[in-house]
N, C-alpha and C positions, 0 to 999 in steps of 0.2 A: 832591231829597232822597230821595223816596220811588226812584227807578232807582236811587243807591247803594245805601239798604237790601236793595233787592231782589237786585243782583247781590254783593254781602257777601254774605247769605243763599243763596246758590247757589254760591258759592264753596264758604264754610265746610260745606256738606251735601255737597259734591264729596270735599271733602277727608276729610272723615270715613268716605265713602264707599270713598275709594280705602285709606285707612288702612286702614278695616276687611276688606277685598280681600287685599291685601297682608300682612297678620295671621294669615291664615286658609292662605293659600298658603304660610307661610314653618313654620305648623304643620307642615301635609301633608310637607316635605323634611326632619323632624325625626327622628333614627334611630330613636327608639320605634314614632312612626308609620308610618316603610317597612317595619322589621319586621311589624307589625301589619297592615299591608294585604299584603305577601307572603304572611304566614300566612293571609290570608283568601282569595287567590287559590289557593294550595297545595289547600283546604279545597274553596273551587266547583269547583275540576278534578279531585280527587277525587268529589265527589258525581256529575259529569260521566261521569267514568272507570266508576265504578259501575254507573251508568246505563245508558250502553254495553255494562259486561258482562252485565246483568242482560237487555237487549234482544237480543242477542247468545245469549243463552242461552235466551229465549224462543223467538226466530228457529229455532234448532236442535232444541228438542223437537218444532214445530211442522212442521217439514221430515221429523222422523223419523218421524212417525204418518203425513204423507202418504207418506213410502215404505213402513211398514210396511202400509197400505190398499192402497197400490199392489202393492206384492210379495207381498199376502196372510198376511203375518205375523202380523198381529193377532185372527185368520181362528183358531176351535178347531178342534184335529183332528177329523175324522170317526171316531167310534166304529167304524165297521166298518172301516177300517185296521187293518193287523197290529201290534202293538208294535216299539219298534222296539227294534235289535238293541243289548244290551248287550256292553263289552270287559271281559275280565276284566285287567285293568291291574295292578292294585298287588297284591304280595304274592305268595308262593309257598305250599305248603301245609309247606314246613321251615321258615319263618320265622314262620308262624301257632301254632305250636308246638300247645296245646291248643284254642285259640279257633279252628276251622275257618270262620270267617267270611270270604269272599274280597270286597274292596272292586270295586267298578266305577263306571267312569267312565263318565257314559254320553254319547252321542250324540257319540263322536268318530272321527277317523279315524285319527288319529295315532298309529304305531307305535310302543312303546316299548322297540326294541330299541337297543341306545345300539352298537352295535358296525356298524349298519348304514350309519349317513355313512361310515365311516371305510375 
């Protein structure tokens, strides 16, 4: 008597068990739910994506201070240096009309003669 109770009582916990399995899984394939977990993997691979640019972006300021130490760029000019050479670029003195103020661009070398490709 007491072995039938026992395997009834492990039947009925099996069963219940597998019910409740089966319950749970047939949630999960429910259209709410696959949206809802798509939307949540969309969300981690964004934060992911992020992550990557943000590291990515680290990586590259930190590469450009070692070339700038490298190439000496970060480096002040030496006061006894000459100034360097301004271009007088934009403007004509017929176009300044009374404002005789000539604009300059400075530290270039490009010509701004527009007839000269041609």
């Amino acid at each position: 008597m007491f072995r039938r109770t026992f395997w009834f009582t492990a039947g009925a916990a099996a069963g219940v068990w597998a019910t409740t399995k089966v319950n749970r899984k047939l949630k999960k394939l429910t259209p709410e739910s696959l949206a809802a977990q798509a939307a949540n993997k969309a969300i981690d691979a964004g934060h992911r994506l992020k992550e990557f640019a943000l590291d990515v972006r680290d990586g590259m300021a930190q590469r450009e201070a070692e070339l700038g130490e490298v190439l000496g760029l970060n480096e002040r000019p030496d006061p006894e240096l000459p100034a360097q050479r301004r271009i007088a670029a934009i403007g004509d003195s017929k176009q300044l009309g009374d404002n005789k103020q000539i604009k300059y661009i400075e530290n270039t070398t490009y010509t701004y003669n527009r007839n000269e490709d041609h």
